[in-house]
NUMI-37649 format. One record per residue: x, y, z of N, C-alpha, C in turn. Coordinates in steps of 0.1 Angstrom, whole numbers, padded with zeros to 4 digits, always signed. Layout:
<pts>
XYZXYZXYZ;...
</pts>
This chain:
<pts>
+0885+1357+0359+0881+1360+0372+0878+1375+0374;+0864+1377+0380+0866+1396+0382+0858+1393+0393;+0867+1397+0405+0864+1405+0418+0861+1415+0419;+0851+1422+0433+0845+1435+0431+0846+1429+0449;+0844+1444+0454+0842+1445+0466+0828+1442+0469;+0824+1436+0477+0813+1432+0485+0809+1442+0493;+0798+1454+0495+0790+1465+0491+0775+1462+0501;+0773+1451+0496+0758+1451+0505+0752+1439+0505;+0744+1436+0508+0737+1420+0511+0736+1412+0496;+0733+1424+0483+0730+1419+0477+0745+1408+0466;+0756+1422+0469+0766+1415+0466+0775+1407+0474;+0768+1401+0487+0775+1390+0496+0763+1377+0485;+0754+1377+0486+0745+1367+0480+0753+1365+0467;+0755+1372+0464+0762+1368+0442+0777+1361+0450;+0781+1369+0458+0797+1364+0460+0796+1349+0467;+0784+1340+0475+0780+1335+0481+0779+1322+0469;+0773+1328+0458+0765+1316+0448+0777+1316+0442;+0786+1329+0436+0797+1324+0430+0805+1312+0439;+0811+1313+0447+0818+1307+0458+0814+1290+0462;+0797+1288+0459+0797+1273+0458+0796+1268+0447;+0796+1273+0434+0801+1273+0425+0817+1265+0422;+0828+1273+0428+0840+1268+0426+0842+1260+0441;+0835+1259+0451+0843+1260+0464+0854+1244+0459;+0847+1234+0449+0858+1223+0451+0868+1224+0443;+0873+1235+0437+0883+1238+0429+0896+1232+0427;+0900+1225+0418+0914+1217+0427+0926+1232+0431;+0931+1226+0440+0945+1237+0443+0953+1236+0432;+0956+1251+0437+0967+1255+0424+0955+1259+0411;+0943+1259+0411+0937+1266+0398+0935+1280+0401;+0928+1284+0392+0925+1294+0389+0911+1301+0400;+0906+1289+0400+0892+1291+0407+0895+1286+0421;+0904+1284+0424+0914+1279+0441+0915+1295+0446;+0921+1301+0437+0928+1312+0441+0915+1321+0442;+0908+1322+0430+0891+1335+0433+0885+1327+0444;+0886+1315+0450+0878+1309+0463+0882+1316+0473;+0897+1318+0475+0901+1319+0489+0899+1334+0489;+0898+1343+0475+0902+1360+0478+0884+1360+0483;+0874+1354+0475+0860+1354+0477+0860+1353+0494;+0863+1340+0500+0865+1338+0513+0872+1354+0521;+0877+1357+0516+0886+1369+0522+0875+1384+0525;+0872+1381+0511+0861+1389+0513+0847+1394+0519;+0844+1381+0517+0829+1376+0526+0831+1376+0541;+0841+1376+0548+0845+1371+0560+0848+1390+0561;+0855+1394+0555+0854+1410+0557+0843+1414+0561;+0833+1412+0554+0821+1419+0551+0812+1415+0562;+0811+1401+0565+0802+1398+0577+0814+1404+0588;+0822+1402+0592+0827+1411+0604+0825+1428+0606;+0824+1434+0595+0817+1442+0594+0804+1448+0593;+0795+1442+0588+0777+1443+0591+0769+1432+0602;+0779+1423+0603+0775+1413+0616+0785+1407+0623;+0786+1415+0631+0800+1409+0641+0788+1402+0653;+0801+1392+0657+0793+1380+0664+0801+1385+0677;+0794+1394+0690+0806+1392+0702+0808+1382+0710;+0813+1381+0721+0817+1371+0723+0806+1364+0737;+0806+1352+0738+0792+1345+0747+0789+1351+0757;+0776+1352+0764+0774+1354+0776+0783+1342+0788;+0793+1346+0797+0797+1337+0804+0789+1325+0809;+0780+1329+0815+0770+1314+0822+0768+1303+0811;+0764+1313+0799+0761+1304+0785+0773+1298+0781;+0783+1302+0781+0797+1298+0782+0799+1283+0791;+0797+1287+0802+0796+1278+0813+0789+1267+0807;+0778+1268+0806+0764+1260+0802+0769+1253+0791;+0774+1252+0782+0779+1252+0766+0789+1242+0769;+0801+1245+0775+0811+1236+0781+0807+1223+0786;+0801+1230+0796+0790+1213+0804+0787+1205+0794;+0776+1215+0787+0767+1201+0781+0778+1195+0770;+0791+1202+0764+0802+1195+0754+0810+1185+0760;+0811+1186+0775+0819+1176+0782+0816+1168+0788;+0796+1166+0788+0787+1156+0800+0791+1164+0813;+0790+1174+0822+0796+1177+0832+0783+1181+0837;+0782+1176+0848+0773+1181+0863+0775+1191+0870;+0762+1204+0872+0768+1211+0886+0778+1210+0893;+0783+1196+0900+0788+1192+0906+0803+1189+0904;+0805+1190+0891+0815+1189+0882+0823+1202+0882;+0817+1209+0886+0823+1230+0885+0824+1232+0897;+0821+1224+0911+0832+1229+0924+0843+1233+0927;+0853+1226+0918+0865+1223+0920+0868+1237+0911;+0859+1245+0906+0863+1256+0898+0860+1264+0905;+0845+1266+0909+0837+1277+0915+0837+1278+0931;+0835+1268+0935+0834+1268+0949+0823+1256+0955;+0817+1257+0967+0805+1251+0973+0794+1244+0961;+0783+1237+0965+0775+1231+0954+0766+1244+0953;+0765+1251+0968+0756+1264+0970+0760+1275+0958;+0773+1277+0963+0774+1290+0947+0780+1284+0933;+0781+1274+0937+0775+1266+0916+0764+1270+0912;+0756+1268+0921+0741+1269+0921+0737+1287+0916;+0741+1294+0925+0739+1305+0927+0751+1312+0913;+0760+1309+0911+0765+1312+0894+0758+1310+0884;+0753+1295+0883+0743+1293+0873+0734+1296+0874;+0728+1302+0883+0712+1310+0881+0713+1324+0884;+0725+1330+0877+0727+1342+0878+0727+1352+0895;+0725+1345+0900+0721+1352+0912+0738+1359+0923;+0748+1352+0917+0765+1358+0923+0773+1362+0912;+0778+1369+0909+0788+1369+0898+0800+1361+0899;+0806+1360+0886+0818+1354+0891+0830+1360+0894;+0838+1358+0899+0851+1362+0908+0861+1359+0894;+0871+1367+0902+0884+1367+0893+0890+1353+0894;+0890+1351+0908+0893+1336+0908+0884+1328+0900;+0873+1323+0903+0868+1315+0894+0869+1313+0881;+0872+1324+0871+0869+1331+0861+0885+1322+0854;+0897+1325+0859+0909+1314+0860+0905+1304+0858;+0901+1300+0870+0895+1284+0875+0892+1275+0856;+0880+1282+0857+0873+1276+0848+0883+1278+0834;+0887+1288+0833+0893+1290+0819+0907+1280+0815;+0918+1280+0833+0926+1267+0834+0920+1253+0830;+0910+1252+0836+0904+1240+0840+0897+1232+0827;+0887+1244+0822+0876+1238+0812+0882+1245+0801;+0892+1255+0799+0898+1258+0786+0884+1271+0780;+0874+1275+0786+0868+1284+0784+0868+1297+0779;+0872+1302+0770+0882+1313+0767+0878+1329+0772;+0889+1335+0780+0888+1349+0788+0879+1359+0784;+0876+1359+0766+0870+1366+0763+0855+1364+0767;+0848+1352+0769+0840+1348+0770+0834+1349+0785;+0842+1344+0794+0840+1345+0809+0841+1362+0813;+0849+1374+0808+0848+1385+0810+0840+1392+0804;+0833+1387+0793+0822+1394+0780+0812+1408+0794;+0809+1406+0802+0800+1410+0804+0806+1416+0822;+0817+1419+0825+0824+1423+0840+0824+1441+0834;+0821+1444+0846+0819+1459+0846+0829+1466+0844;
</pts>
């Protein structure tokens, strides 16, 4: 097994081909153990030349719905009126600290996500 640090696009590609190479390795080999450090690696490396932040809230919002079948009409009991459902989802109100709870108790939406974008 010879590991090398991952450096630049060209050595995530080689560490990439090596990696589906072993990825079915049985546990406990040899090629178990260069999978997971390779994994360790690659996951370094994209968090560092491509970090992914975290959603725009509405999209958030939006993303939830369509994962759970849910209706405008379904986010009252989080947001408020059908009027500022309305007016959340088409960007036109921000959302409140209360709501921002609401939803994250309610629909499990995670804080980072509903706060990504509060001043």
């Amino acid at each position: 097994m010879t590991i090398k640090p991952i450096r630049n696009d060209a050595d995530l590609k080689a560490a990439f081909a090596r990696l589906e190479m072993i990825f079915q390795a049985p546990e406990g080999s040899a090629e178990a153990d260069e999978m997971e450090i390779l994994v360790t690696l690659i996951e370094a490396y994209e968090n560092r030349h491509y970090p992914i932040g975290p959603a725009d809230p509405i999209e958030a919002i939006k993303f939830r719905m369509d994962q759970q079948g849910l209706a405008a009409k379904d986010l009252e009991i989080y947001i408020g009126s059908s009027g500022r459902v309305s007016e959340v989802l088409n960007r036109k109100r921000p959302l409140s600290l209360r709501m921002i709870k609401r939803l994250h108790d309610g629909l499990k939406i995670p804080y980072e996500s509903l706060l990504s974008h509060a001043a």
